[in-house]
DOVEXVO-586259 format. One record per residue: chain; x, y, z of N, C-alpha, C in turn. Coordinates in pm, 1 decimal. Layout:
<rs>
<r A; <X; Y; Z>; <X; Y; Z>; <X; Y; Z>>
...
</rs>
This chain:
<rs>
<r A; <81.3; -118.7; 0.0>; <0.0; 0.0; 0.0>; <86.2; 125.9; 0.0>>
<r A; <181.1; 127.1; 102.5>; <274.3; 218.8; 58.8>; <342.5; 272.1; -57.0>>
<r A; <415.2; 122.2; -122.6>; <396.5; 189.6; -226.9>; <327.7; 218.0; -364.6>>
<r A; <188.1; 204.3; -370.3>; <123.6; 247.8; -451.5>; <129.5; 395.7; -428.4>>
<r A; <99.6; 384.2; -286.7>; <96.9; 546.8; -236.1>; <180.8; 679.7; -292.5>>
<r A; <305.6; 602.6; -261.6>; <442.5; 667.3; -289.3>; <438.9; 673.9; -466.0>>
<r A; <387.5; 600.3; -535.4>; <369.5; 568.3; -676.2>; <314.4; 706.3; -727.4>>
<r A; <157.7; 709.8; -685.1>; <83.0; 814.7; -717.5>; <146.8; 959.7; -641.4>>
<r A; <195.3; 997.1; -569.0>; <254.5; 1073.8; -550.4>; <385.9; 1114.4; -617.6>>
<r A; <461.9; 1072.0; -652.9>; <562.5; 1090.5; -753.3>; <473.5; 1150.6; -916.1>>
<r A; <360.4; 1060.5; -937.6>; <352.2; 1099.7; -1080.4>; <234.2; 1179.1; -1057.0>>
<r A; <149.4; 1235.3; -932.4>; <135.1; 1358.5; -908.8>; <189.2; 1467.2; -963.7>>
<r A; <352.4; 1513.7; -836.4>; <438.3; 1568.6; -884.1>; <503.8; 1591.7; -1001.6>>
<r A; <525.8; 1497.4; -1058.2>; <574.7; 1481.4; -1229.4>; <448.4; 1559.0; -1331.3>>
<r A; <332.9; 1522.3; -1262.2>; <220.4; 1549.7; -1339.1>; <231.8; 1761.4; -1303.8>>
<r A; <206.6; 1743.8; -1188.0>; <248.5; 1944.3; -1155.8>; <359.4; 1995.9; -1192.7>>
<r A; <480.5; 1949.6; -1211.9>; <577.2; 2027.1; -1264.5>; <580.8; 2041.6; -1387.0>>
<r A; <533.7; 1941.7; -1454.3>; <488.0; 1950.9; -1641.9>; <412.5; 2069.6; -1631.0>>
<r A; <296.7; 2060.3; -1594.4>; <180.4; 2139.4; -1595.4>; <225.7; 2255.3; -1580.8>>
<r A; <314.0; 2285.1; -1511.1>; <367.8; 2463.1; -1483.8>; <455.3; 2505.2; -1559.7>>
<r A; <475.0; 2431.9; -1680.7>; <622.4; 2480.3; -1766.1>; <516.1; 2530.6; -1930.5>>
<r A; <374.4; 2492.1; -1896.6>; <323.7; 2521.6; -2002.5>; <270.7; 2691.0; -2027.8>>
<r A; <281.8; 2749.9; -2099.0>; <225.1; 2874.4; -2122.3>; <87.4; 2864.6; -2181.0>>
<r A; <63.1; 3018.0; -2049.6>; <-58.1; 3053.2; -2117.4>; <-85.5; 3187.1; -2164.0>>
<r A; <-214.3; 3206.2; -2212.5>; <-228.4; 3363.2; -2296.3>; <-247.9; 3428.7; -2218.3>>
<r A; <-123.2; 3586.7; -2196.1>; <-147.4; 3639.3; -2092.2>; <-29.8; 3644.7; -2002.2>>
<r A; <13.2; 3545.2; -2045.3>; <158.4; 3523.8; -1941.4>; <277.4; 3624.3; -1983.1>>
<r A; <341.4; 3689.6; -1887.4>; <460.9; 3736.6; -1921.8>; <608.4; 3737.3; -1892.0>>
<r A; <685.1; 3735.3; -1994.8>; <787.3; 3670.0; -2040.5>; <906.0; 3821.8; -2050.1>>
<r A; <1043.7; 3739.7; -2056.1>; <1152.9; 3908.0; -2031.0>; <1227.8; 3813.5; -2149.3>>
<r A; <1248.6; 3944.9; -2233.0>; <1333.9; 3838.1; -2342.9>; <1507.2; 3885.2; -2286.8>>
<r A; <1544.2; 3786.8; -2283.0>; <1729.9; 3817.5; -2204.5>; <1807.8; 3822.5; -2364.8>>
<r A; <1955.0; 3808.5; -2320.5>; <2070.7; 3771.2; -2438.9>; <2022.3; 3680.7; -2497.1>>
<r A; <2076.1; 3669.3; -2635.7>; <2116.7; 3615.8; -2733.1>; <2192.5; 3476.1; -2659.0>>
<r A; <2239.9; 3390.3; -2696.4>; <2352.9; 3269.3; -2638.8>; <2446.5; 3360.0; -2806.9>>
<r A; <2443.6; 3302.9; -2878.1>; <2507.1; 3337.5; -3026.8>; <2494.8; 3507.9; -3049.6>>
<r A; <2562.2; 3557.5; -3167.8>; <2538.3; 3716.8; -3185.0>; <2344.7; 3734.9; -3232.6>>
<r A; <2294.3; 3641.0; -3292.5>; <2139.9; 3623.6; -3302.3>; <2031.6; 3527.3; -3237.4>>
<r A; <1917.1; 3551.4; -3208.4>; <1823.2; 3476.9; -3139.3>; <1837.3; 3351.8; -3235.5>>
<r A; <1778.2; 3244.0; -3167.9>; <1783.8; 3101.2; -3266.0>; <1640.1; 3080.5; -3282.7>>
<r A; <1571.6; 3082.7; -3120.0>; <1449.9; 3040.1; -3095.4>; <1351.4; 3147.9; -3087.9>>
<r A; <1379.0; 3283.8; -3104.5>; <1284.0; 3377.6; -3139.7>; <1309.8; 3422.6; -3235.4>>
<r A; <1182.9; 3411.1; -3314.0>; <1204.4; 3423.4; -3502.5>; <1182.6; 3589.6; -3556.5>>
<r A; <1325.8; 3648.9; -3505.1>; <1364.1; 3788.1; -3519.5>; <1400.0; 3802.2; -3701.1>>
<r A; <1372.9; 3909.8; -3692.0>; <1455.7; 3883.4; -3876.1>; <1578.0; 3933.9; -3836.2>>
<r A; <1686.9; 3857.3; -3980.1>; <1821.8; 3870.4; -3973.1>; <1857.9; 3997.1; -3960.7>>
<r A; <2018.5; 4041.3; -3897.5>; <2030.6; 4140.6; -3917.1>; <2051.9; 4237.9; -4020.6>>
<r A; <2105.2; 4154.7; -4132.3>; <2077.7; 4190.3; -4252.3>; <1933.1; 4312.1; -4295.8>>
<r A; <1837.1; 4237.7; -4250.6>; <1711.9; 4294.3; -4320.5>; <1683.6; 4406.5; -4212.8>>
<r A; <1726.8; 4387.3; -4062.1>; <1685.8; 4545.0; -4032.9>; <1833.5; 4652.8; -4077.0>>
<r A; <1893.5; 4603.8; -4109.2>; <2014.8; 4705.7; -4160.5>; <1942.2; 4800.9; -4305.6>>
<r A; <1884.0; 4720.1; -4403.6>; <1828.8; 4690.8; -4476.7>; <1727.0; 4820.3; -4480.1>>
<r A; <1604.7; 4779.2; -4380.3>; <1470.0; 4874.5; -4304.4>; <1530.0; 5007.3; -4282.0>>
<r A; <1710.0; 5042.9; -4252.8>; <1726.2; 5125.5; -4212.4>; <1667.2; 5127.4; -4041.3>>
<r A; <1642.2; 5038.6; -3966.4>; <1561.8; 5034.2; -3828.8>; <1678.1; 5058.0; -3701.1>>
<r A; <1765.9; 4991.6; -3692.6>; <1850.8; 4918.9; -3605.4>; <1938.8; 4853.7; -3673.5>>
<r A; <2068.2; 4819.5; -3606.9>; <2201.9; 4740.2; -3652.0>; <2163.3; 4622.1; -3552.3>>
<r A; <2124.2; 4571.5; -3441.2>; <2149.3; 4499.3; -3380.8>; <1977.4; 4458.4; -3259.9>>
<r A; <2029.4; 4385.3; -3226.6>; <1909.8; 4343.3; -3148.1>; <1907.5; 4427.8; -2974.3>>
<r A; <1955.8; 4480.6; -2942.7>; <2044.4; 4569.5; -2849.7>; <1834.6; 4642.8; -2762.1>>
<r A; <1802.6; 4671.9; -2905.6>; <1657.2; 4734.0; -2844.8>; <1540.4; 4644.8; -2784.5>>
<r A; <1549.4; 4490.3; -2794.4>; <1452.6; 4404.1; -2722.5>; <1528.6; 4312.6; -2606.6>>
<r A; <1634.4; 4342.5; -2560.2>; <1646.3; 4269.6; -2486.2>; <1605.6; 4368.1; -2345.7>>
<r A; <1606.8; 4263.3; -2239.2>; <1522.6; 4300.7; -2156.4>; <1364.1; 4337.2; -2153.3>>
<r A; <1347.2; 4315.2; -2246.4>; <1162.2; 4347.5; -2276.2>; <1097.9; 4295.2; -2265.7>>
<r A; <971.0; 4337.1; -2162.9>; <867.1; 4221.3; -2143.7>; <746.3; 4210.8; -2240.2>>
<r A; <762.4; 4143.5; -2249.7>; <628.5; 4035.5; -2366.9>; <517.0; 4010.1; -2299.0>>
<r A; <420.8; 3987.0; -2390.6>; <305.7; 3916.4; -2300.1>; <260.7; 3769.3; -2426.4>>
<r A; <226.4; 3663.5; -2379.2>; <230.7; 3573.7; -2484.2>; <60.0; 3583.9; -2504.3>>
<r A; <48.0; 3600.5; -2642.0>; <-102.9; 3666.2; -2734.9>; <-125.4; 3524.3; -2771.4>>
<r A; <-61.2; 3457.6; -2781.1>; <-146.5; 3314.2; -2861.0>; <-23.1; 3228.0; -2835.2>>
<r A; <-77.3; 3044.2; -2820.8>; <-32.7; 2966.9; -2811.0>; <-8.3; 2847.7; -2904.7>>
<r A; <23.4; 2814.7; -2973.9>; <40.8; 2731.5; -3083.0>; <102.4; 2568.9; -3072.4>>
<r A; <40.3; 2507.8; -3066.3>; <99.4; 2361.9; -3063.9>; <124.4; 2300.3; -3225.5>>
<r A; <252.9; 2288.2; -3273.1>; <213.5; 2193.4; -3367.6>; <209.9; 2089.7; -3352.6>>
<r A; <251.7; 2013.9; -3538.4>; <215.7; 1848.4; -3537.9>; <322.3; 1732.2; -3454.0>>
<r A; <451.1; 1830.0; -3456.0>; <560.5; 1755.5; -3412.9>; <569.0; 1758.5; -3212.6>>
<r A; <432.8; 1824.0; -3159.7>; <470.1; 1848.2; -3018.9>; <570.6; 1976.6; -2964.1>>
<r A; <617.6; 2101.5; -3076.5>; <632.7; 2182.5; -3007.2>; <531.0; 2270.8; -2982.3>>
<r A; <609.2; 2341.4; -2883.4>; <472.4; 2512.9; -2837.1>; <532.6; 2569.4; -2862.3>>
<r A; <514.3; 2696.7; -2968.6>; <500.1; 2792.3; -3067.5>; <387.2; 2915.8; -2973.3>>
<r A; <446.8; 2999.1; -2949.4>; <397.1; 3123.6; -2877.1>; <416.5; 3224.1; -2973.6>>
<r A; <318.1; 3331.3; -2950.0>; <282.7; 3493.1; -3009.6>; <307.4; 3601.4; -2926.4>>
<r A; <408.6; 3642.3; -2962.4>; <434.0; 3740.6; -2811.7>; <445.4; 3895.6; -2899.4>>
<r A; <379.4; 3981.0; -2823.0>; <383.0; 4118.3; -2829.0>; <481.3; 4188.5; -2713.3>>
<r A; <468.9; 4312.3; -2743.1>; <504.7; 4390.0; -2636.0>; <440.3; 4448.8; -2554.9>>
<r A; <463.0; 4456.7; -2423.4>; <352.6; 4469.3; -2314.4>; <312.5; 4640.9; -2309.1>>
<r A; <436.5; 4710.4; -2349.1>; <392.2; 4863.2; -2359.7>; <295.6; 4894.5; -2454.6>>
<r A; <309.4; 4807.3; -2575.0>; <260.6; 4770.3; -2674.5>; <327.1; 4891.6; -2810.6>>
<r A; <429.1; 4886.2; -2827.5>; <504.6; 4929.7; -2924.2>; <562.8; 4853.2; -3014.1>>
<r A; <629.6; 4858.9; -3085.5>; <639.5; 4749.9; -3164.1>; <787.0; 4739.5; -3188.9>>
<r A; <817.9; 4570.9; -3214.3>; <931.5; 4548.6; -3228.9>; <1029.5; 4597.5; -3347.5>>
<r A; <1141.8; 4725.7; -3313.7>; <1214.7; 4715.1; -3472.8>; <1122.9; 4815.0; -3487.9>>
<r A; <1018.2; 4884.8; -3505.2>; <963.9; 5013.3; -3521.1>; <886.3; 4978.9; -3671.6>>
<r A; <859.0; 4795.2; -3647.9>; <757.0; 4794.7; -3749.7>; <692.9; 4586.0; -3724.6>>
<r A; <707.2; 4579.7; -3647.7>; <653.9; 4406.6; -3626.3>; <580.5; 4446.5; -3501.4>>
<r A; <466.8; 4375.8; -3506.6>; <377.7; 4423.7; -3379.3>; <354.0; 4262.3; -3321.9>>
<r A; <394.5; 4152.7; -3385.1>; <419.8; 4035.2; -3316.0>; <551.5; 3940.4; -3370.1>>
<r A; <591.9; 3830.8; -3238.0>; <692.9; 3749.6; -3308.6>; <697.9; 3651.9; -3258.4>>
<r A; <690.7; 3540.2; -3339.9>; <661.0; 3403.6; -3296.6>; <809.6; 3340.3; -3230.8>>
<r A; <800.0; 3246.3; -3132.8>; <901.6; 3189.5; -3087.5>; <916.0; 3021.5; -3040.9>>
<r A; <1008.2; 2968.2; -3048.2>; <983.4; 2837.9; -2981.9>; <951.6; 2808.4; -2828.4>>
<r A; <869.2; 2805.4; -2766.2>; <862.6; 2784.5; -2593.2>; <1001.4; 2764.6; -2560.7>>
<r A; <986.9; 2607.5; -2558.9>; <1075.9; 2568.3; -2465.7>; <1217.1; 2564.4; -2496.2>>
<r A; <1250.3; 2589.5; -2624.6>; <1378.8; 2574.4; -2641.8>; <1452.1; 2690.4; -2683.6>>
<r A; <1344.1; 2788.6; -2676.9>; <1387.7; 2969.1; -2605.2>; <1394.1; 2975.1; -2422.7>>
<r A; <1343.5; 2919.7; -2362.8>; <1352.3; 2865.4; -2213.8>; <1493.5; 2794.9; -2194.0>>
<r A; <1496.9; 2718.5; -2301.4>; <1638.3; 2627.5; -2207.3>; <1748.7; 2675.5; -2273.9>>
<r A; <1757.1; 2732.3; -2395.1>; <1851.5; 2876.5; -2436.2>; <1868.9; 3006.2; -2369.9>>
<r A; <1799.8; 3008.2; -2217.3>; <1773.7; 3161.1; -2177.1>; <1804.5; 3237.9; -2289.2>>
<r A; <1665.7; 3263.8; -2389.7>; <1667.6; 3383.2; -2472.3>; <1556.6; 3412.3; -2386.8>>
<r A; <1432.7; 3393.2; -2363.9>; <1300.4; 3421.1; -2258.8>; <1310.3; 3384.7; -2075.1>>
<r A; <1228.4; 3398.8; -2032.9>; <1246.6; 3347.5; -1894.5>; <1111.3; 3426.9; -1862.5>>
<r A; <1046.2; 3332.9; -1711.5>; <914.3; 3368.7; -1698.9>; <910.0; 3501.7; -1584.1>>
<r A; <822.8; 3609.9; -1583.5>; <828.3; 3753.5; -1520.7>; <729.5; 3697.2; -1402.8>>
<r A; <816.5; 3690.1; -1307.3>; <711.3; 3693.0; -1162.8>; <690.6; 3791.1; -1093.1>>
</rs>
């Protein structure tokens, strides 16, 4: 009996810590550094093209910025695909008013991290 006990309690836990890594609409997010000179997992355009826009040379203007995630996206392969704006609500680059990103593997890249 114990350990069934001990059973269901473990995959309780397993079951709540999943559950809290998921995003929801509404949630807000701080976008940090780069790991590389460009984001991997937030789908920024190259620097090329804001050189390009004439906008910015560098990504220098969204870091530190809090987001709020506008929509949640699951695809076919099991990732989460988020819509994130800006919470002042200005726009990214001084012309994208949203930008899609990978959840979790902008999470385990600290390019995002969650705003408590």
């Amino acid at each position: 009996m114990k350990k069934l006990f001990f059973a269901f309690l473990f995959f309780g836990i397993c079951f709540l810590a999943n559950a809290n890594n998921q995003p929801k609409v509404g949630d807000e997010l701080i976008i940090k550094n780069p790991t590389s000179q460009a984001y991997s997992h937030i789908y920024f355009p190259k620097p090329n093209i804001l050189i390009k826009r004439g906008t910015v040379t560098g990504y220098k203007s969204v870091k530190n910025n809090v987001v709020i995630v506008k929509e949640v996206i699951t695809e076919n392969d099991g990732d989460l695909k988020v819509v994130l704006t800006k919470k002042d609500g200005s726009k990214f680059f001084g012309y994208l008013s949203n930008v899609k990103a990978n959840y979790k593997k902008a999470l385990e890249a600290n390019e995002i991290e969650t705003f408590d």
